[in-house]
C-alpha positions in Angstrom: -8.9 31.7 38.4 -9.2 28.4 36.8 -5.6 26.7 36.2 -6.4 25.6 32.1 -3.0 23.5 32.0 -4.0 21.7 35.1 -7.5 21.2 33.4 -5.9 19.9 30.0 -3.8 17.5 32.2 -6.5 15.9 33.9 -8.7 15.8 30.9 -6.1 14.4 28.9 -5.5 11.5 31.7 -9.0 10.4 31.9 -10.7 12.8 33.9 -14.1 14.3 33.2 -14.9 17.7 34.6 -16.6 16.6 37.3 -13.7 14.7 38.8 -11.8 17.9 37.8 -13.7 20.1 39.4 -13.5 18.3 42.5 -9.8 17.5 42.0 -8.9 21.5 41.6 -12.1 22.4 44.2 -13.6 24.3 41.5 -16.9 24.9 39.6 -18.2 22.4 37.8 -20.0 24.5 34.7 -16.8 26.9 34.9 -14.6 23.3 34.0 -17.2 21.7 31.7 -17.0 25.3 29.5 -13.1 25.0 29.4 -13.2 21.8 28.4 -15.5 22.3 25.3 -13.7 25.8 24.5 -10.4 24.8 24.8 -9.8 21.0 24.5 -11.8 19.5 22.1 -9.4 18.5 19.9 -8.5 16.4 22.8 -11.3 14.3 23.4 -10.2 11.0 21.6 -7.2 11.1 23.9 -8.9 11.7 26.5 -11.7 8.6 25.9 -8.7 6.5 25.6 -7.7 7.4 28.8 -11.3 7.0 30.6 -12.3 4.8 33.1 -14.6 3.3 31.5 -12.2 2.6 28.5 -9.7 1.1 30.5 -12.5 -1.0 31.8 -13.4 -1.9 29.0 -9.7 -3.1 27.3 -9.0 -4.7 30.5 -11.9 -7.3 30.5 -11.6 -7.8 26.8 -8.0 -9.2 27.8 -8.8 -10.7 30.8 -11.6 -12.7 28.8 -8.3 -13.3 25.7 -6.6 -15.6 29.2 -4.2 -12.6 29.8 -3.4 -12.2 33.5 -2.9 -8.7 35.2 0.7 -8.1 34.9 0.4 -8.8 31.1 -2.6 -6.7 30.8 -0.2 -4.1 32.9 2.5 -4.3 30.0 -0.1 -4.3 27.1 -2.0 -1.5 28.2 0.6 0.8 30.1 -0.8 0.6 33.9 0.6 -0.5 37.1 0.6 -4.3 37.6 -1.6 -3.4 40.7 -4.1 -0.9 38.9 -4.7 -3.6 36.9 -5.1 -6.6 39.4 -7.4 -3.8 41.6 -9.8 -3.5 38.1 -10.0 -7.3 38.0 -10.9 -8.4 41.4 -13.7 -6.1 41.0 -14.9 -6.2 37.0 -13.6 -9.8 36.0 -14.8 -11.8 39.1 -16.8 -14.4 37.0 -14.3 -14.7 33.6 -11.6 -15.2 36.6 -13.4 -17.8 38.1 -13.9 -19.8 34.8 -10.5 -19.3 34.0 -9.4 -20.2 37.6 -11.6 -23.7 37.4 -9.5 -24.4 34.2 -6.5 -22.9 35.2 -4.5 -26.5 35.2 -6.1 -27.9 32.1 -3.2 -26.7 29.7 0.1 -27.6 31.7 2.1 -25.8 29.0 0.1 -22.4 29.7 0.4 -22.3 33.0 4.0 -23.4 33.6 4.9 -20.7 31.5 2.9 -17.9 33.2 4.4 -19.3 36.6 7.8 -19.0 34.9 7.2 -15.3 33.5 5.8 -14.3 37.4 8.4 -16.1 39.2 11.1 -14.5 36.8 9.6 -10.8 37.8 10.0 -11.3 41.1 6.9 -12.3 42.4 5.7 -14.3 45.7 4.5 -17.7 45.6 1.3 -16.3 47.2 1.0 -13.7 44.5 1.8 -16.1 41.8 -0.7 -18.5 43.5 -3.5 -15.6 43.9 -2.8 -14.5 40.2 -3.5 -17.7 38.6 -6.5 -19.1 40.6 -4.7 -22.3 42.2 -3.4 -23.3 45.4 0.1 -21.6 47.0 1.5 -25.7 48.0 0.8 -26.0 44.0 2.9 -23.2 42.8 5.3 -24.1 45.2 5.5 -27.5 43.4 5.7 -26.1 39.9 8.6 -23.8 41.1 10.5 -26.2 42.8 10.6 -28.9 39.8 10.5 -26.9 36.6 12.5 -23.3 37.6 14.6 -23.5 40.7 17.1 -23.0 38.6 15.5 -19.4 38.4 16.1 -18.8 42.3 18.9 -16.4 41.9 16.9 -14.3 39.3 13.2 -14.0 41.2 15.4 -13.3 44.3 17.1 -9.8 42.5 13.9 -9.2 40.7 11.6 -9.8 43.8 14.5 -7.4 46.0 13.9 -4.8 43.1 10.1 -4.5 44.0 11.0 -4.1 47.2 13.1 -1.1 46.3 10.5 0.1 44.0 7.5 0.1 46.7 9.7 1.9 49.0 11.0 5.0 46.6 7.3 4.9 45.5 6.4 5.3 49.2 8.8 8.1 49.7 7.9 10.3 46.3 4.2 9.9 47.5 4.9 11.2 50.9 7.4 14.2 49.6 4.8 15.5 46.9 1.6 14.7 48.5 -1.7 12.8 47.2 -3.2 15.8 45.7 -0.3 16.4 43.0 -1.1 14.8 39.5 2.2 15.9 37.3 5.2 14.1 37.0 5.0 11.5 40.1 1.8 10.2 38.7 2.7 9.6 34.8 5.7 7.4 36.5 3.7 5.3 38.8 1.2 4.9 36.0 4.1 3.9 34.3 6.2 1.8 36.7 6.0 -1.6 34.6 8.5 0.9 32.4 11.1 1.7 35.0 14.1 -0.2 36.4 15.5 0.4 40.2 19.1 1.3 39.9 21.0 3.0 42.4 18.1 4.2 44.0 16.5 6.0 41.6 14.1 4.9 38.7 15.3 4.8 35.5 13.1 4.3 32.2 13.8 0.8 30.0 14.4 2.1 27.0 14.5 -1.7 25.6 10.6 -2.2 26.2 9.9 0.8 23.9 11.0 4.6 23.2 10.6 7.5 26.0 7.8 9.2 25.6 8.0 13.1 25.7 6.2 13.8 28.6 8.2 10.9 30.8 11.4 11.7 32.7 14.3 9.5 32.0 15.6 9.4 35.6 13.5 9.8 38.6 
């Protein structure tokens, strides 16, 4: 029997029946005639959720000069998600960017600053803004080495994160979308403490369907 609160779930995050069918190993016409008898009213949710919509927002902003951790926080993704839709659908506006990327010092200390601050590598600082790793590692040592302390915690805290991430994934298993997924789509959101992750309330107001503590 078709699950229809596993279907609205999907639906809801993006999915169209075909993925859904394939994700709950089910017939396709059987989930494309839930979907139009049960969850229309859902459909601009769901479009706002789509791939292709999330495409779409994300080159519009990477074309605006955004980079993929502030497309992350914009648009509610994983800083990775995000970076994996660039390499792929921004290739050329990256590359224009990147063979500008040093023409407006001011910019690009500050996006160096905001990386560095969150705990990111030189190398993923470097790889982020299209310039060389002995570069970054210039602009960090003369303008924000009196950010070390910081960007060590920070970068320790991703560390932390990966690794609870790691251990959730392996607990649940890949073929559970519930809970475990609206918090890695939702990561940017979450601060490490004590081990467990626990939702910023500072960067905007829980949602209903996120947990406070995981």
């Amino acid at each position: 029997m078709l699950d229809k609160d596993k279907v609205e779930e999907l639906y809801v995050n993006g999915a169209n029946a075909k993925e859904i069918a394939v994700e709950l190993e089910t017939n396709f016409e059987n989930v494309k005639k839930c979907i139009t008898r049960n969850f229309k009213h859902l459909k601009e949710k769901h479009v706002e959720n789509s791939r292709e919509h999330i495409i779409q927002k994300i080159m519009e902003l990477c074309k605006d000069g955004y980079i993929s951790v502030e497309i992350a926080d914009k648009i509610g993704l994983e800083p990775s998600t995000v970076r994996n839709y660039t390499s792929v659908y921004c290739k050329e506006i990256r590359r224009k960017q990147g063979e500008n990327a040093i023409s407006d010092r001011k910019i690009l200390l500050g996006k160096i600053e905001m990386l560095y601050s969150k705990g990111y590598t030189l190398t993923e600082i470097a790889s982020e803004l299209f310039i060389s790793v002995s570069s970054t590692r210039n602009y960090v040592k003369e303008n924000f080495s009196h950010l070390e302390e910081l960007h060590e915690r920070k970068h320790r805290e991703r560390i932390d994160i990966r690794r609870v991430l790691k251990k959730i994934w392996s607990q649940t298993g890949n073929n559970e979308i519930s809970t475990r997924s609206l918090v890695l789509l939702n990561i940017q959101s979450y601060d490490m403490i004590k081990g467990r992750l626990v939702f910023n309330t500072q960067r905007g107001a829980l949602p209903s369907d996120m947990p406070a503590i995981y």
